[in-house]
C-alpha positions as CSV (number, residue, x, y, z in Angstrom):
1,X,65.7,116.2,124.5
2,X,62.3,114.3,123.3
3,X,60.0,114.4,126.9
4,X,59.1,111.2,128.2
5,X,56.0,110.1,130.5
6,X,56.6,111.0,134.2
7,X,58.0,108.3,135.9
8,X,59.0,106.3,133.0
9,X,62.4,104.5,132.6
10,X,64.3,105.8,130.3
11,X,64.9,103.6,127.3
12,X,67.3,103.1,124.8
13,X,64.8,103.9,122.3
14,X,64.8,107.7,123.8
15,X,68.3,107.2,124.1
16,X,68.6,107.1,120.5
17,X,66.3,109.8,120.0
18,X,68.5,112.3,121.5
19,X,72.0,111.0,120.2
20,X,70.4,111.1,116.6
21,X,70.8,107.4,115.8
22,X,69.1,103.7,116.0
23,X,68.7,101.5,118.8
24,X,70.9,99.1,117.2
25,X,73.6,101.8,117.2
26,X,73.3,102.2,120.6
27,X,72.8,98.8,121.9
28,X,76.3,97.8,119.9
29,X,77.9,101.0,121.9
30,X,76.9,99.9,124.9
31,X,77.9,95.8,124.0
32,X,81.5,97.7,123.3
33,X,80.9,97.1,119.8
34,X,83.7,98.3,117.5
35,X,82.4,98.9,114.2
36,X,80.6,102.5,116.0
37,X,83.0,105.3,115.3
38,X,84.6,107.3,118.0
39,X,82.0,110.4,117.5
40,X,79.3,108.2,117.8
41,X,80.1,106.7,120.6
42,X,80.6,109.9,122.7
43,X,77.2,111.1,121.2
44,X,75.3,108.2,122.0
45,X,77.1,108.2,126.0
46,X,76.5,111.9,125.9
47,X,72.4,110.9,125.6
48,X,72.8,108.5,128.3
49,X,73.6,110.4,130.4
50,X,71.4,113.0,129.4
51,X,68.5,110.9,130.1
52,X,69.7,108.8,132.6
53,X,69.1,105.5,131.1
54,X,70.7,102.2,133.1
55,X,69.8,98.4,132.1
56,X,69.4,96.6,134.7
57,X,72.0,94.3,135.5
58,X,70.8,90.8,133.7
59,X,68.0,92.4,131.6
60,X,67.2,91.5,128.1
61,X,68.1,93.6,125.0
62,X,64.8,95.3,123.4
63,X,65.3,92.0,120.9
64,X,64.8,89.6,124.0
65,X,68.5,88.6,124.3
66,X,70.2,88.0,127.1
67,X,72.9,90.8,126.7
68,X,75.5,89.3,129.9
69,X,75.1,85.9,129.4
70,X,76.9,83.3,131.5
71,X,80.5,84.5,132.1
72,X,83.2,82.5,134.2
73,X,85.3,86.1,134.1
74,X,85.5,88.9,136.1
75,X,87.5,92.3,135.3
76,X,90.0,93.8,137.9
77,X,89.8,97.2,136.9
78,X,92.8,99.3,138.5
79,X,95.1,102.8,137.4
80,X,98.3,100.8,138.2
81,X,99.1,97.5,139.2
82,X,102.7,98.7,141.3
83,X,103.2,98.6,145.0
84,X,102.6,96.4,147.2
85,X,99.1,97.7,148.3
86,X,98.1,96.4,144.7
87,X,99.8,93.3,144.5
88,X,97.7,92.4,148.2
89,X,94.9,93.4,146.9
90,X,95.4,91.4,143.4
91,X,96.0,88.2,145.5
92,X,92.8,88.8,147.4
93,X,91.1,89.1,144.5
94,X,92.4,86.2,142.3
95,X,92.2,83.5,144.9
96,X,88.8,84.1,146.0
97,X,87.9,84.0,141.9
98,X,89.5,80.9,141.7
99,X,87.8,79.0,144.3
100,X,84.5,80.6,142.5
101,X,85.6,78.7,139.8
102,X,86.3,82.4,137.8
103,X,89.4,83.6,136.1
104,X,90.0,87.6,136.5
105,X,91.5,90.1,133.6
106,X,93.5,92.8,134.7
107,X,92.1,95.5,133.3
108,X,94.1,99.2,133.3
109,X,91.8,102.2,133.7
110,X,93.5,104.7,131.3
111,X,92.3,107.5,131.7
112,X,91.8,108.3,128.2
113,X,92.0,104.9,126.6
114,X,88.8,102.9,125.6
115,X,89.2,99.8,128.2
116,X,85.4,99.8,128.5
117,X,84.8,98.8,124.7
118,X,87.0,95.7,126.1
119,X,84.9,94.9,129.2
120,X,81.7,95.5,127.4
121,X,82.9,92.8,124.4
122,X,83.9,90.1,127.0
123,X,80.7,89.9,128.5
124,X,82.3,89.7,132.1
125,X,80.5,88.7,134.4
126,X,81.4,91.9,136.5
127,X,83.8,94.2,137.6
128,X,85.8,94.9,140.2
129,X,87.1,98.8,140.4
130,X,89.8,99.7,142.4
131,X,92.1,103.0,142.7
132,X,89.5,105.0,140.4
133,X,87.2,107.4,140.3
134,X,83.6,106.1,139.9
135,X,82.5,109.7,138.6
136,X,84.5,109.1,135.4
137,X,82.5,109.0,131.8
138,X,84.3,105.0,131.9
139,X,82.4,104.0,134.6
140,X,79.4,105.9,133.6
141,X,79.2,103.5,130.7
142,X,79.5,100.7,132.9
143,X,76.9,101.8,134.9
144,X,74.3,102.1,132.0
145,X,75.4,99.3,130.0
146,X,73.9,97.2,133.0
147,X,77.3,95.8,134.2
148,X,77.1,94.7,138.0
149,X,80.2,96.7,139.7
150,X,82.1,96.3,143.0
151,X,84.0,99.8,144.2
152,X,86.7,99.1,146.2
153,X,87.6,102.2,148.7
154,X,85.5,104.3,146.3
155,X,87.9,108.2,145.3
156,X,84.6,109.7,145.4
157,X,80.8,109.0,146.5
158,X,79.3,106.0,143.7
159,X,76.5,106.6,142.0
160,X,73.2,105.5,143.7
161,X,72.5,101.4,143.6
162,X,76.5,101.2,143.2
163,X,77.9,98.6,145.8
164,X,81.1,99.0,147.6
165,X,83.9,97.1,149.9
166,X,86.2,99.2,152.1
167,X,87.8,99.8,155.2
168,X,87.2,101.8,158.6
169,X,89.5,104.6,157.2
170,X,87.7,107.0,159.8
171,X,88.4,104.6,163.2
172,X,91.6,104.0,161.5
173,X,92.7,108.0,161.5
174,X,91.4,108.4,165.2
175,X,93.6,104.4,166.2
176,X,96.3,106.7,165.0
177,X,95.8,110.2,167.1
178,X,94.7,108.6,170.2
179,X,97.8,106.2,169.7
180,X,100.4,109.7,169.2
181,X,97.9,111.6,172.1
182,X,98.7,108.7,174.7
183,X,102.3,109.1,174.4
184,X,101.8,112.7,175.0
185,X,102.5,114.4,171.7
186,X,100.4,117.7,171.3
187,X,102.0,119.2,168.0
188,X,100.9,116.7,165.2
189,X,101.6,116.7,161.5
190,X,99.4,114.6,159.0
191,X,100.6,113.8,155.2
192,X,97.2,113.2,153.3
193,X,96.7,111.8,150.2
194,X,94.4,113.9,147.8
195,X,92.1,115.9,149.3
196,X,89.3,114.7,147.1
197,X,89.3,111.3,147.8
198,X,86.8,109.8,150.1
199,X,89.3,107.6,151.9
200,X,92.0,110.2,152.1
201,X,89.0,112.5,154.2
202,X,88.1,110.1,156.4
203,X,91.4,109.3,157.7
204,X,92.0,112.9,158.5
205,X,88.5,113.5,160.0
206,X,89.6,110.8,162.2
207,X,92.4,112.1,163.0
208,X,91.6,115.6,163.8
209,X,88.3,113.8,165.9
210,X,90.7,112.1,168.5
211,X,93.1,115.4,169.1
212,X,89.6,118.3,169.2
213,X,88.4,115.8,172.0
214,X,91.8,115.0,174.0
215,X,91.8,115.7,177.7
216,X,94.7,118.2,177.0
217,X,95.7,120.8,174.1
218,X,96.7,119.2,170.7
219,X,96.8,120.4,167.6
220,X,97.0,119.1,163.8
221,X,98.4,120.7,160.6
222,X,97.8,118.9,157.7
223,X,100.0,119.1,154.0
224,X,99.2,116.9,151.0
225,X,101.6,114.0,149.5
226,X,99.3,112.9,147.0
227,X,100.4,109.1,147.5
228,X,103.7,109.8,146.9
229,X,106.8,109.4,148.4
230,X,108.6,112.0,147.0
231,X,105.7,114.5,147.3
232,X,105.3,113.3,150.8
233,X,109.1,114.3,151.8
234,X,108.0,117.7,150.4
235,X,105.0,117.8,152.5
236,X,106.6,116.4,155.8
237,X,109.0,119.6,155.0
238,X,106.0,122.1,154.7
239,X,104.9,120.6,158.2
240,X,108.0,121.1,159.9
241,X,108.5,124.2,158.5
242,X,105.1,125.8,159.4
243,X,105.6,124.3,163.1
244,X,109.4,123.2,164.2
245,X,107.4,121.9,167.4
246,X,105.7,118.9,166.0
247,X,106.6,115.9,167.9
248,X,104.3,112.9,165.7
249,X,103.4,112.8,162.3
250,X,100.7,110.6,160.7
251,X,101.2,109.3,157.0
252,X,97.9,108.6,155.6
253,X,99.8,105.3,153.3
254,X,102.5,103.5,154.6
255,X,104.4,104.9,151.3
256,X,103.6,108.6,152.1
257,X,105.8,107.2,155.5
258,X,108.7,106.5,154.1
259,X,108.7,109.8,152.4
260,X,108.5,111.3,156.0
261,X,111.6,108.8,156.7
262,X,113.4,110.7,154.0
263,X,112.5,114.3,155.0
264,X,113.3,113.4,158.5
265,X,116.8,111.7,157.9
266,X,117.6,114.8,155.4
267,X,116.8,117.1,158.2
268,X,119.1,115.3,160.5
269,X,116.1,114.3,162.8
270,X,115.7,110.4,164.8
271,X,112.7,108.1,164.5
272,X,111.4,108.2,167.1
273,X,113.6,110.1,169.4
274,X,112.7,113.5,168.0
275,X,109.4,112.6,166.2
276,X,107.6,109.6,166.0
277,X,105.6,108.4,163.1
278,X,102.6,106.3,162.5
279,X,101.3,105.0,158.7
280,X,98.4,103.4,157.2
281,X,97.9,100.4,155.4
282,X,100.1,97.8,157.2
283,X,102.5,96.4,153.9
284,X,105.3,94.4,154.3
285,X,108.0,97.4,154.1
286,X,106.3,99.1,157.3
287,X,107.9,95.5,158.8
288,X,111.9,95.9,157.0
289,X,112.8,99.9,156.7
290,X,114.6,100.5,160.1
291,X,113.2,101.9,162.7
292,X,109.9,99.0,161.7
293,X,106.5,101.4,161.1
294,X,103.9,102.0,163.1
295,X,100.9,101.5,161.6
296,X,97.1,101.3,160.9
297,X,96.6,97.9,159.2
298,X,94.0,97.7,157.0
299,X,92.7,94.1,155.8
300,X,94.4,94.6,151.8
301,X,94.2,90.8,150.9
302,X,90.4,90.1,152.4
303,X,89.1,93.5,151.0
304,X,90.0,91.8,148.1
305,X,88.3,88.8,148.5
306,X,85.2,90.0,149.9
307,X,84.8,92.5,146.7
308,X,84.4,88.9,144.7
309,X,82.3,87.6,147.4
310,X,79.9,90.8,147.0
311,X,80.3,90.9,143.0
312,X,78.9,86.8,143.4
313,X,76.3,87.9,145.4
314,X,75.0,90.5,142.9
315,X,74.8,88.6,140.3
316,X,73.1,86.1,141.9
317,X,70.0,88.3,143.4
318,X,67.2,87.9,141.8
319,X,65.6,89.4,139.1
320,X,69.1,88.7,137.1
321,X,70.9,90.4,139.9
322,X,69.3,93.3,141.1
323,X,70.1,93.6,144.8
324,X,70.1,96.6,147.3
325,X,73.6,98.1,146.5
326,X,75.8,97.6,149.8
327,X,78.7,99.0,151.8
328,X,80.7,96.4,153.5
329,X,83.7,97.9,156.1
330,X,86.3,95.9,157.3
331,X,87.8,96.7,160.6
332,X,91.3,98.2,160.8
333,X,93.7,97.6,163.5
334,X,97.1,99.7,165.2
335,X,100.1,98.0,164.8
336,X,102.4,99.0,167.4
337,X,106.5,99.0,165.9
338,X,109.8,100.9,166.7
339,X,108.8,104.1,164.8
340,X,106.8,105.8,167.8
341,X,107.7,106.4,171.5
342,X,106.8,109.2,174.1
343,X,107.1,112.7,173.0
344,X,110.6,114.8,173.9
345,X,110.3,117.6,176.1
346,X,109.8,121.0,173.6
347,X,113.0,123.1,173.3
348,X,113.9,125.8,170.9
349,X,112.6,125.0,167.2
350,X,114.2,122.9,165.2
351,X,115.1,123.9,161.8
C-alpha cells in the first residue's frame, strides 16, 4: 500500500493507487456507476477499505462537484419486508417522509446482490438501514461513498460517526423478568434471537440482570430461535427438556412467542396455568392468538419516524451534513395480557 503523511485523510487519489486504477474509475464505483466491471469494483472497495478512505457526507468530488446533490428520496434499506414488525416500521417511516415532503424506495439488502450500485446512482438523499448488519462490504461502501445513514436497532456495533435509532432492549429484558419474578416464578426459560445481534444481547442481559438480583433464588436457561417461529418451538422444547421445572418463558419477539404457543400446546401444556409467557415487540397478533400475549412493547411505528427525523437532521448539519453521529432510545413499556399469571406450585417434572 503507497504510505501516506501521518495524519492525512485518505484520498481517493491513494485509493486508486492501491486498487491499480484512476480516480475517475473509482469515483464512478463509488457514484454506483455501471460501466466498472464486477472485478474492478471489488478491487477498488477492497483499497477502500484498505486505506480507510470516507467522503464526507456532502463533500465535493476532486472535480468540485457536488456528488449528492439535492434529493427529495430517501432509501429504506431492509432483508425482508414480511411481518408485521416491518410493515409498522414501513409506516413509520413513509409517513414521516411524506410530511418531509420525501418519497422513500424500498430497497432489499440481498445479501449478495449489488443494491448499493442502485442507491449510489439515485443520489438519495440518505438511507435508512433496518434488519442488517452494518459490518457488511454493502454498507461499507455506503459508508465511504459519503452517504449519510440511519441504523435502525443496529445487528452489530456501527462503525464510528454512524448514527442510530433504537429501543431500550436492555430495560425491556429486565420489564420482562421482574414482571415473571413478581408472580413468583423461579425456573425461567428465554428464546433469543441470534446471539450476535446487539438487540438480541441486550434483551437477555436484561433479563438475566432482574433474576441474579431478585430477593429469592431464580434461575434462567437460555436456547436460541433465531426469529423464527418454527425454530422457536424447537428451542422452547430444548428449554423444557433441559428443566421440566420452568414455570415462565420469555420470547425475545412476539413471533419467537407464538412458536412457544406451539411447543406448549404440542406438549399438552396451558397458557398460563402451567407456564406463563411474556414476548417482545407488542404487534397486533400478541392482541388476537388466545390466551392475548404478554408483552414488552417497543415503539415500532415512531422508531420509524424518528430514523427520518435523525436522517433530516444529518443532512442538514453543517458543513454539508457532518454532525456528531447519535444514538436515540425509545422507551419500551410491559403490556400486561391473559398469557401470564402466578406460578403453580412445582410437582414431579413434566415431560
Amino acid at each position: 500500500m503507497p504510505p501516506r503523511p501521518a495524519g492525512s485523510r485518505p484520498t481517493l487519489s491513494l485509493v486508486a493507487q492501491t486498487a491499480g486504477t484512476s480516480v475517475p474509475t473509482v469515483s464512478k464505483v463509488l457514484r454506483g456507476g455501471t460501466d466498472v466491471s464486477a472485478e474492478t469494483r471489488a478491487r477498488v472497495m477492497e483499497a477502500v477499505r484498505a486505506v480507510g478512505y470516507t467522503r464526507r457526507a456532502g463533500a465535493k468530488s476532486e472535480g468540485g462537484r457536488d456528488e449528492t446533490g439535492l434529493s427529495h428520496v430517501l432509501d429504506l434499506v431492509v432483508t425482508h419486508f414480511e411481518g408485521s414488525w416491518a410493515n409498522l416500521l414501513i409506516a413509520g417511516v413513509g409517513r414521516e417522509a411524506a410530511a418531509a415532503g420525501l418519497d422513500v424506495v424500498l430497497t432489499l439488502a440481498e445479501p449478495d446482490g449489488d443494491w448499493v450500485s442502485r442507491v449510489l446512482r439515485r443520489r438519495t438523499l440518505g438511507v435508512i438501514g433496518t434488519l442488517v448488519d452494518p459490518a457488511s462490504h454493502q454498507f461499507g461502501t455506503l459508508f465511504a461513498a459519503g452517504v449519510p445513514v440511519v441504523l435502525i436497532d443496529p445487528m452489530s456495533t456501527p462503525p464510528s460517526g454512524v448514527s442510530s435509532v433504537g429501543v431500550a432492549n436492555w430495560e425491556g429484558g429486565r420489564m420482562a423478568a421482574e414482571h415473571l419474578l413478581s408472580l413468583g416464578h423461579e425456573r425461567m426459560g428465554v428464546v433469543a434471537g441470534h446471539a450476535r445481534h446487539l438487540f438480541s444481547r441486550a434483551r437477555v442481559d436484561g433479563f438475566r440482570a432482574a433474576a441474579d438480583t431478585a430477593a429469592g433464588p431464580a434461575t434462567v436457561s437460555v436456547a436460541h430461535g433465531g426469529w423464527n417461529r418454527a425454530k422457536a418451538a424447537t428451542a422452547a422444547h430444548t428449554l423444557l427438556d433441559g428443566d421440566p421445572g420452568i414455570t415462565g418463558l420469555f420470547a425475545c419477539a412476539d413471533s419467537m412467542a407464538l412458536g412457544i404457543y406451539d411447543a406448549l400446546a404440542a406438549r399438552g401444556l396451558r397458557i398460563p396455568e402451567d407456564i406463563s409467557v411474556v414476548g417482545f415487540d407488542d404487534l397486533p397478533e400478541a392482541q388476537y392468538i388466545t390466551p392475548g400475549l404478554t408483552t414488552v412493547r417497543q415503539p415500532s411505528t415512531e422508531l420509524g419516524a424518528a430514523a427520518v427525523k435523525l436522517l433530516i437532521e444529518q443532512t442538514r448539519g453543517e458543513d454539508g451534513g457532518a454532525r456528531s453521529p447519535a444514538r436515540m432510545e425509545l422507551a419500551t413499556e410491559l403490556v400486561v395480557r391473559a398469557s401470564t399469571a402466578p406460578a403453580r406450585a412445582t410437582t414431579a417434572p413434566r415431560r
